[in-house]
C-alpha positions as CSV (number, residue, x, y, z in Angstrom):
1,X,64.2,-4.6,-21.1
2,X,62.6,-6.6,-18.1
3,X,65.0,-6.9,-15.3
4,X,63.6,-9.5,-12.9
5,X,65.0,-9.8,-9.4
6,X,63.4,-13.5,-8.7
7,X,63.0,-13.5,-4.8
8,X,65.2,-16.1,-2.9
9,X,65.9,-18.0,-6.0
10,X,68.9,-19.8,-5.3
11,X,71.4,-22.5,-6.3
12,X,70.0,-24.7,-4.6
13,X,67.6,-25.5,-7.5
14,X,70.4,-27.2,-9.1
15,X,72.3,-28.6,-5.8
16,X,69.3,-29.8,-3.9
17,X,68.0,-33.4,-6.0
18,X,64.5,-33.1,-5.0
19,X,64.1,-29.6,-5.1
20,X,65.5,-29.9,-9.1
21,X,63.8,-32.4,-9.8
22,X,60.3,-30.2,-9.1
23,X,62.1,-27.3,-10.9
24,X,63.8,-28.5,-13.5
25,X,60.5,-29.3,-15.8
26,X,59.2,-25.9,-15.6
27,X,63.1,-23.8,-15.8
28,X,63.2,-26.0,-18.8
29,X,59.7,-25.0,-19.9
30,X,60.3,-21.2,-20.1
31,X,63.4,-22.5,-22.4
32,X,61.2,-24.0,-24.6
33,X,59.3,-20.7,-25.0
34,X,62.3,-18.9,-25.8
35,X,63.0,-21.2,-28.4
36,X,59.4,-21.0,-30.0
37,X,59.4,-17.3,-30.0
38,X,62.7,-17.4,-32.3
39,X,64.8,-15.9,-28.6
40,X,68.1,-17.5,-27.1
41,X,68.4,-18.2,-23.5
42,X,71.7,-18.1,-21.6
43,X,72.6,-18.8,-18.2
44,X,75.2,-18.8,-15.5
45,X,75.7,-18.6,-11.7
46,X,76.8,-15.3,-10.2
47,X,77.7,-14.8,-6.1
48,X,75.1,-12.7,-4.2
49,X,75.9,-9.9,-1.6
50,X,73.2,-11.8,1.0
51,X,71.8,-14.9,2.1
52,X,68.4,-16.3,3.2
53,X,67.1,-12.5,2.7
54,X,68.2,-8.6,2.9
55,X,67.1,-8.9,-1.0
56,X,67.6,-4.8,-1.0
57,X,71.5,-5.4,-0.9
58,X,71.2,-7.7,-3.9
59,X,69.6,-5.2,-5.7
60,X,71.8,-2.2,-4.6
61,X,74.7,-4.7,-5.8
62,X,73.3,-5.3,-9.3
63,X,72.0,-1.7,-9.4
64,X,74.9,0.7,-8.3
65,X,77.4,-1.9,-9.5
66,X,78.7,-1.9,-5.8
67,X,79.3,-4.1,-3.1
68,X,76.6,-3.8,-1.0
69,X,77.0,-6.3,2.4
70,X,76.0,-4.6,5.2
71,X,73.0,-2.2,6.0
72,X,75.1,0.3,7.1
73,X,77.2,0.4,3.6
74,X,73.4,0.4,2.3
75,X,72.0,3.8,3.8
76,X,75.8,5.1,3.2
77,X,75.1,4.3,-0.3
78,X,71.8,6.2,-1.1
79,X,72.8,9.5,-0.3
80,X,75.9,9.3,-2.8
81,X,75.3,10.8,-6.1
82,X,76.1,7.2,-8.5
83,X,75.3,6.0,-12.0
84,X,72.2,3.2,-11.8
85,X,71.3,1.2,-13.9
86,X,68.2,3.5,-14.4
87,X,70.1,6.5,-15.0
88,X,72.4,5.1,-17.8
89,X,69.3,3.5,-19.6
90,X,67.5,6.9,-19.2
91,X,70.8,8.4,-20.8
92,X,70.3,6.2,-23.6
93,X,66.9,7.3,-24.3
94,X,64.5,4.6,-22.4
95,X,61.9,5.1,-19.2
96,X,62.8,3.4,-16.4
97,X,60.2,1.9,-14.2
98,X,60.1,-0.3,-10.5
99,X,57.4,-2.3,-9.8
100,X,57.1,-2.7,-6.5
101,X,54.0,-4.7,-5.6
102,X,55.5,-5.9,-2.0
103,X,56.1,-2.2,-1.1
104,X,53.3,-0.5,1.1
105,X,55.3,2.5,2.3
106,X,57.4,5.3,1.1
107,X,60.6,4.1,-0.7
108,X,63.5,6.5,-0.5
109,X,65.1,4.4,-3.0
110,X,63.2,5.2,-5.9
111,X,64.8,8.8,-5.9
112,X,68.6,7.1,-5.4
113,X,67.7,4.9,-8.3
114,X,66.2,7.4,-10.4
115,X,63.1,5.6,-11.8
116,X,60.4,8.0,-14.0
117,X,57.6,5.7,-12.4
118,X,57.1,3.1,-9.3
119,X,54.2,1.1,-9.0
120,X,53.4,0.4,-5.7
121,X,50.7,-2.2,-4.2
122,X,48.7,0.5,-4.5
123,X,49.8,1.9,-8.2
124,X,48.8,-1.4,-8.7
125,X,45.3,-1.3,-7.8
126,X,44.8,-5.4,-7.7
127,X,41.3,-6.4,-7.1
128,X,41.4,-10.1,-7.2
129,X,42.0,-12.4,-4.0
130,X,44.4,-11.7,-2.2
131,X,47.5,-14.8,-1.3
132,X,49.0,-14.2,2.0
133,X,50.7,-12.0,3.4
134,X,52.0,-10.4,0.2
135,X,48.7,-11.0,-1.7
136,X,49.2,-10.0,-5.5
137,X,50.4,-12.1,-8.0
138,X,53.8,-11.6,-9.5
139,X,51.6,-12.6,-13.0
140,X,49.3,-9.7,-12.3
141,X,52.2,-7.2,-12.0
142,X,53.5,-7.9,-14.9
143,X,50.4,-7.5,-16.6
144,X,49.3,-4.7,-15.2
145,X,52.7,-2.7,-15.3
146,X,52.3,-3.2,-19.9
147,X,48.7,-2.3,-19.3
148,X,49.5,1.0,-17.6
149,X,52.4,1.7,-19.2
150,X,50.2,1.6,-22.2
151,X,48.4,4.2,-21.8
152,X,51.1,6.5,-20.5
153,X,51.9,9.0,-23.7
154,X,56.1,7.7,-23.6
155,X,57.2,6.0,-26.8
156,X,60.2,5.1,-25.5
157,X,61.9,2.0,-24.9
158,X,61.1,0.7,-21.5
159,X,63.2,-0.5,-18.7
160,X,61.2,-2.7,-16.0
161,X,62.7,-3.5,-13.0
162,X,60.6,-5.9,-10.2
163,X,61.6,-8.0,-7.3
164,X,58.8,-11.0,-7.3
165,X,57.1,-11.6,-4.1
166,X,55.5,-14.5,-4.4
167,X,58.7,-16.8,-4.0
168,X,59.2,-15.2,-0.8
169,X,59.3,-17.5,2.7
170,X,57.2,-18.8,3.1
171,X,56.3,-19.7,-0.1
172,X,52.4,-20.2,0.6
173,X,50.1,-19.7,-0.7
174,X,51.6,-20.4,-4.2
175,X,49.0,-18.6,-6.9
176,X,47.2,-20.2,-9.7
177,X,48.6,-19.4,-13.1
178,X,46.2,-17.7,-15.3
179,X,47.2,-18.9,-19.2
180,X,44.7,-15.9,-20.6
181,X,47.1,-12.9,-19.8
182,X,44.0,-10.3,-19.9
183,X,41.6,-12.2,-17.0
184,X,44.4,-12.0,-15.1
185,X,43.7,-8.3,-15.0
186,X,40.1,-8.9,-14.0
187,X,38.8,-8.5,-10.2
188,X,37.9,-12.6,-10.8
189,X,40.8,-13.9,-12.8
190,X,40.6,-17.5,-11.0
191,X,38.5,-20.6,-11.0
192,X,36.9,-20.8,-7.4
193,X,38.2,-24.3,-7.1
194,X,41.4,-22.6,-7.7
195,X,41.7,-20.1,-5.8
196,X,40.4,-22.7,-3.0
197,X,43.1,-25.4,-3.8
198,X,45.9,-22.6,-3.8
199,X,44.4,-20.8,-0.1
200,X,44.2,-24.3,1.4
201,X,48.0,-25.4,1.6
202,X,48.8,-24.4,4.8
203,X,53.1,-23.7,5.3
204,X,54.8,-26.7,7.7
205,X,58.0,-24.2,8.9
206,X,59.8,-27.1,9.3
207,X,59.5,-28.2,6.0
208,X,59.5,-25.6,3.6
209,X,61.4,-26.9,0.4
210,X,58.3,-28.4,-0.9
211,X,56.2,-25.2,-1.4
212,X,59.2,-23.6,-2.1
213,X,59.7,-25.3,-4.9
214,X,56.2,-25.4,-6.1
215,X,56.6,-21.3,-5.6
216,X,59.1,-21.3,-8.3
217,X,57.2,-23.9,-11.1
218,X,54.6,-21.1,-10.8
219,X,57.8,-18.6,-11.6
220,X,59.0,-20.0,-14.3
221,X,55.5,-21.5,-15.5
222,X,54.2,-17.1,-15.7
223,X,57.3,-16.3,-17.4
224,X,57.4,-19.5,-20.1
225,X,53.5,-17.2,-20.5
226,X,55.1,-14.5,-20.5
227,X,57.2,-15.0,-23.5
228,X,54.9,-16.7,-25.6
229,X,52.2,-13.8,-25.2
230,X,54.9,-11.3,-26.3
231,X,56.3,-13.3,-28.6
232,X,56.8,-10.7,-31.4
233,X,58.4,-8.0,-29.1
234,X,61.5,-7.1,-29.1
235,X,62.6,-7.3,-25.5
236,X,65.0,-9.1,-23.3
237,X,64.8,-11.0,-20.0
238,X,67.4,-10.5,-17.5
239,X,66.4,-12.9,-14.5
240,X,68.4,-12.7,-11.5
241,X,67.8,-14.3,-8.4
242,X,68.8,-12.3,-5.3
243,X,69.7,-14.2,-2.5
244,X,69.6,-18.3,-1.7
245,X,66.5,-19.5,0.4
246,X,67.2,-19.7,4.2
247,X,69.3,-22.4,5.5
248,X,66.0,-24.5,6.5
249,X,65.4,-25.0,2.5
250,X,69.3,-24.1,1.5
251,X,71.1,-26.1,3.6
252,X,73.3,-25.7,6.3
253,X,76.6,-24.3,4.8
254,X,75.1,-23.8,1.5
255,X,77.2,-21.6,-0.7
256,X,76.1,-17.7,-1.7
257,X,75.5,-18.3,-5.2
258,X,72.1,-17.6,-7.5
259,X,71.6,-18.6,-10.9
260,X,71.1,-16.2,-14.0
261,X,69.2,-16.0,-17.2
262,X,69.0,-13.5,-19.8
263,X,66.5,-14.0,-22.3
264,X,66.7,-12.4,-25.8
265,X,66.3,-12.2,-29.7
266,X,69.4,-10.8,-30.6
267,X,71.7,-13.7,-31.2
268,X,74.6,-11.4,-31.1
269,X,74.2,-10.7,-27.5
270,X,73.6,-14.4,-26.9
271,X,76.9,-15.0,-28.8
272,X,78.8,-12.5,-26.8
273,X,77.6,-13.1,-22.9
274,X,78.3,-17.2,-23.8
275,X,82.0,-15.9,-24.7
276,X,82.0,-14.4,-21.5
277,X,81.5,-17.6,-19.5
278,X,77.5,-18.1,-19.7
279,X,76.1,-21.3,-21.4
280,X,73.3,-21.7,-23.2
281,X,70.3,-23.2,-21.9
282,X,69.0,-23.2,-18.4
283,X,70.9,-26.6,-18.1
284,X,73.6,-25.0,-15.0
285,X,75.5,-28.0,-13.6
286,X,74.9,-28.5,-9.7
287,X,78.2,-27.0,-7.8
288,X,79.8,-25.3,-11.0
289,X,81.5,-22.0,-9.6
290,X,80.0,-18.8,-9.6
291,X,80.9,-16.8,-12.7
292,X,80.8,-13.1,-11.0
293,X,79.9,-10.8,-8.5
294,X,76.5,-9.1,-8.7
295,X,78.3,-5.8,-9.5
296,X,80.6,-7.5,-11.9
297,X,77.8,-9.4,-13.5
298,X,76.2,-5.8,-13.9
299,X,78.9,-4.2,-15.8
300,X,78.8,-7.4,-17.8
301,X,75.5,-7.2,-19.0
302,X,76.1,-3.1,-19.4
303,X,78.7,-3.8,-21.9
304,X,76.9,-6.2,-23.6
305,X,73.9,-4.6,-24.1
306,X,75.7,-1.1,-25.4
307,X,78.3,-2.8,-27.6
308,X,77.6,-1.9,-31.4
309,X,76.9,-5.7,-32.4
């Protein structure tokens, strides 16, 4: 199970025309990788906790299956004893791991949540060139967290939880996608031309929906990858994003709502979240409501995923 929390992925690339127009080719792209891997893709819009950042709420939200609004209901929260998503998967037999490649410090968290492993920037170990501020690669992560996990002597099922960074504001330098998934692992996993090209753009703060979209082609572009270099295992995508862009790229008065996306073989599960109000596809139509909460959409997929299909 890979539970992606995609950073400041928003409805607004439905509701904005000329931000979905740039995003729409490559959503649709990771689509057509589910459906050449033999995997179903289901989608729907659920209402976040936060906008325009505070992502840690979001996750709390979806996490702890409760409302999580305010910082101070946030700290109250982690030093209650509550099931996490962690914890129940654990209970079912898998290893939960974060992968944290944003986080630089100590994370208190980690022990609320429960997690057997967290792989910090450090954990990580990336050697190639840095981009900005945040300077790994969400692709890297993700190939680096099934290299070390690898090695590791678990043969358990794995739950991986990661909040991407590089569709953070604001939003440049956007990375260059790597199609060979084991360069990307290497200390030079880029053309100099490029890495160049990608170092170059240079963010307007007054303008930010372009490379904010462009940051989310190279999302969706990694995870289309993604699926097609794993196409024979069995594991499911759950693709949430956390909070809408700020209002600069948002909109003034733009509503609190993220799209969703769970990616899987099992038809059955398919079949059952797209009774519960999801659709299939990545096709979401601009301004339709908001299906659930984050917590509710996390006792949702819980149900799903331990019903006896």
């Amino acid at each position: 199970m890979l539970l992606l929390f995609l950073e400041s992925y928003g409805a607004v690339t439905y509701d904005e025309p000329g931000i979905a127009r740039v995003v729409s080719p490559a959503r649709d792209e990771l689509a057509h990788a589910a459906a050449e891997t033999r995997r179903h893709i289901v989608s729907a819009y659920a209402s976040s906790t936060t906008f325009g950042g505070g992502s840690w709420l979001a996750h709390a939200s979806f996490m702890s299956g409760v409302e999580v609004r305010e910082t101070g209901d946030y700290m109250l929260l982690l030093t209650q004893a509550r099931e996490t998503w962690p914890k129940l998967f654990q209970a079912a037999g898998y290893r939960a791991v974060a992968v944290m490649p944003g986080l630089r410090t100590a994370w208190p968290e980690g022990s609320f949540y429960g997690f057997d492993a967290i792989y910090d920037e450090q954990a990580l170990d990336y050697r190639g060139p840095d981009f900005g501020w945040w300077r790994i690669p969400d692709q890297f992560s993700l190939a680096r967290v099934a290299e070390l996990e690898a090695r590791t002597e678990s043969h358990a099922p794995l739950l991986t939880f990661m909040p991407t960074i590089n569709t953070h504001i604001p939003f440049l330098p956007v990375p260059p996608y790597q199609a060979d998934w084991q360069r990307v692992l290497e200390a030079n996993p880029y053309s100099s031309d490029d890495v160049d090209a990608s170092l170059a753009a240079v963010p307007d703060w007054e303008a930010l929906g372009e490379p904010y979209a462009d940051s989310l082609v190279y999302t969706f572009t990694y995870l289309a990858g993604y699926v097609r270099d794993r196409a024979g295992a069995d594991e499911t995508l759950v693709l949430i994003g956390d909070h809408q862009p700020a209002a600069s790229v948002a909109g003034v008065g733009a509503r609190w709502d993220v799209p969703v996306h769970v990616v899987t073989s099992h038809a059955e599960i398919a079949a059952a979240l797209v009774a519960a109000g999801f659709v299939d596809g990545v096709a979401l139509a601009p301004r339709q409501r908001p299906l659930l909460t984050l917590p509710e959409l996390s006792v949702l997929l819980l149900e799903t995923f331990a019903a006896p299909h």
